[in-house]
C-alpha positions in Angstrom: -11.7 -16.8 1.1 -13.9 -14.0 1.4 -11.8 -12.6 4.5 -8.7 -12.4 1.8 -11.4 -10.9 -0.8 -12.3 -8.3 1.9 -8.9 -7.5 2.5 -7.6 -7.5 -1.0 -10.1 -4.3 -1.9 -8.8 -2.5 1.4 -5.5 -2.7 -0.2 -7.0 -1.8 -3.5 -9.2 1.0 -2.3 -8.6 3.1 1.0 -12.0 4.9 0.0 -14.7 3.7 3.2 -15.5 0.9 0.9 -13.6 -2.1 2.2 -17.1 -4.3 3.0 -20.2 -4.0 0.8 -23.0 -2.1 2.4 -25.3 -4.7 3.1 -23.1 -6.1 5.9 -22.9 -2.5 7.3 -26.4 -2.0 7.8 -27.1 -5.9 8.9 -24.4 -5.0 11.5 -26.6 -2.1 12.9 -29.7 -4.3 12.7 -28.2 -7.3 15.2 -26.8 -4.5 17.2 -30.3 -2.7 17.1 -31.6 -6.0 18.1 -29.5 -6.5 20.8 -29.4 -2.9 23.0 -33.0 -1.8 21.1 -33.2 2.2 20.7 -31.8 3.3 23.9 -29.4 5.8 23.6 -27.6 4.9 26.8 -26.4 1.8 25.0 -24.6 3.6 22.0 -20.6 3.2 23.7 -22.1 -0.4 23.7 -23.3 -0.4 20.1 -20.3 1.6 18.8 -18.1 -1.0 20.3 -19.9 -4.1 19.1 -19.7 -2.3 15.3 -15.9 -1.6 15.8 -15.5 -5.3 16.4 -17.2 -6.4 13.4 -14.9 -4.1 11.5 -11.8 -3.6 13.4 -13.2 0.7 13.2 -16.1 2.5 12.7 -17.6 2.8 9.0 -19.3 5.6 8.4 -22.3 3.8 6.7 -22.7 2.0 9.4 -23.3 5.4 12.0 -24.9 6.9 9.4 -27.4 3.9 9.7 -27.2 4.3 13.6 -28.0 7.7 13.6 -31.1 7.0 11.1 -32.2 4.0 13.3 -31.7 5.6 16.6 -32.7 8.9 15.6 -29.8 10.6 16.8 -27.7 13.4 14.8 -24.7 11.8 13.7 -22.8 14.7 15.0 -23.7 13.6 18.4 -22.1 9.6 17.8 -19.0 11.2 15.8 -18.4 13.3 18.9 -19.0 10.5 20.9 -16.5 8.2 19.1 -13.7 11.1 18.4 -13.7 11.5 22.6 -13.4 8.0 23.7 -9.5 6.9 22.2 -11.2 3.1 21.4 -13.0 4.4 18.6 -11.6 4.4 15.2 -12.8 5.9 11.9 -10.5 4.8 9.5 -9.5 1.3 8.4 -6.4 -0.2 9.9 -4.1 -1.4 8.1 -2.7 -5.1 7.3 -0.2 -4.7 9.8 0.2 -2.2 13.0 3.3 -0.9 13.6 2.8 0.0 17.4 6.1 2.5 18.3 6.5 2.4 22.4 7.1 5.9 23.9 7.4 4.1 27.5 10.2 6.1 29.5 12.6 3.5 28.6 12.1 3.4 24.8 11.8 7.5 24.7 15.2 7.8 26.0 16.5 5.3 23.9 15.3 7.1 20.7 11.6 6.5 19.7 10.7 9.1 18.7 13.2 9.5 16.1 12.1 5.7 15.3 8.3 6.6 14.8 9.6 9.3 12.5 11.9 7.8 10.7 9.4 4.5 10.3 6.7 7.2 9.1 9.3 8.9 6.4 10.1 5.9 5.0 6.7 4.9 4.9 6.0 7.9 3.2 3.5 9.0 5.6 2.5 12.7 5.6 2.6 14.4 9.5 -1.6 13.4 10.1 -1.5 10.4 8.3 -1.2 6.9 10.3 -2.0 4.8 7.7 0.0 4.1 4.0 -2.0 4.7 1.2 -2.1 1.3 0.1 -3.7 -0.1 3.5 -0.7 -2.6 4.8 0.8 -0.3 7.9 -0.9 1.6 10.2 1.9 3.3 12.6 0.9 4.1 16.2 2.5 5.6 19.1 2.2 3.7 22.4 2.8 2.9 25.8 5.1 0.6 27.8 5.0 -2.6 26.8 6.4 -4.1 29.8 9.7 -5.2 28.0 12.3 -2.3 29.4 15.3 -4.7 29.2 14.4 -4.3 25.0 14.1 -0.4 25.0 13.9 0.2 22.2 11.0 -1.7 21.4 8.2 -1.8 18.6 5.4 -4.4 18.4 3.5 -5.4 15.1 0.2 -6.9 15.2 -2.0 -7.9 12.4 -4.9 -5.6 12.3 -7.4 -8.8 13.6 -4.3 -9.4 16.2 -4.2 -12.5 15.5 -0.3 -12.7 14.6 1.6 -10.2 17.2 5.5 -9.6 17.2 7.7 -7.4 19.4 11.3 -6.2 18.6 13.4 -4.8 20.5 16.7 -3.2 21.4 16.3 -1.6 17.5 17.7 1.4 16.0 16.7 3.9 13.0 18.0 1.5 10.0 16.7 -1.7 11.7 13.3 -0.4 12.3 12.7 0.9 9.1 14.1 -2.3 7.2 11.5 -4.2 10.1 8.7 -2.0 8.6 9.3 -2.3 4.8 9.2 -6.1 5.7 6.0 -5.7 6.7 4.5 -3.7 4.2 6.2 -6.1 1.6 4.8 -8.9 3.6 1.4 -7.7 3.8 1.5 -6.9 -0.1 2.5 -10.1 -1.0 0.2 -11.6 1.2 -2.4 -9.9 -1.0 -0.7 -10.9 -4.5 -0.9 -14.6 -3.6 -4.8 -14.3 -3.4 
């Protein structure tokens, strides 16, 4: 219940609010806890706080940086160089575009745009407003024969779908699915 509570305010709220603050600061403790205040642990740390979250809230390095007494310049550089790292919320559902050889020749990049217009997603924005699709560019999936292909995952991958052989109309009608779905999802709660 409260993973659908938690999720309900992402929707509700894109603000860095999506979990109260007390579990992002008793997230830094256990991780405190577990590498101590070595510096030479903090890709370590960084990833075991992304994993709580699914990114990095800022709360939570700002706690980090307190705790480890490191600038918090220093960590945001660390986690804007290494492409793991995440500072915004995903959304319900990843829209993951494939700009493998196969697909780009086949048209994904006018599918990536086209999903993003319809999404109404400005040119730097990833994520709709209302937190249910994040859109991503990304690499081969393996699954050619498909080209061209897009894969959605739930942002705790936990459900993961791929399809393929799609073009403009289809993918946006598969990604206005999703953001129904994952809005819907959110009503029933």
């Amino acid at each position: 219940m409260r993973a659908v509570s938690e999720q309900k305010t992402r929707l509700l709220s894109r603000a860095d609010i999506t979990l109260d603050s007390e579990r992002y600061l008793s997230t830094v403790d256990r991780v405190i806890h577990k590498y101590g205040v070595d510096r030479s642990k903090l890709i370590n740390m960084l990833q075991e706080i992304q994993r709580e979250f699914h990114y990095l809230p800022r709360q939570s390095l700002e706690a980090l940086s307190n705790k480890l007494g490191i600038p918090l310049s220093e960590i945001l550089n660390v986690a804007t160089f290494y492409h793991q790292f995440r500072l915004e919320p995903l959304g319900t559902y990843v829209i993951h575009v494939c700009f493998g050889t196969a697909c780009y020749l086949k048209g994904s990049p006018e599918i990536y745009e086209s999903i993003k217009k319809a999404l109404n997603l400005k040119e730097r924005e990833n994520t709709t407003r209302d937190g249910a699709i994040t859109v991503e560019k990304a690499r081969c999936f393996g699954c050619c024969s498909l080209a061209p292909v897009i894969m959605v995952t739930s942002s705790d991958e936990s459900e993961r779908y791929v399809h393929g052989r799609l073009n403009i109309a289809e993918s946006k009608k598969v990604a206005l699915g999703y953001r129904t779905r994952a809005l819907s999802n959110i009503d029933e709660a």
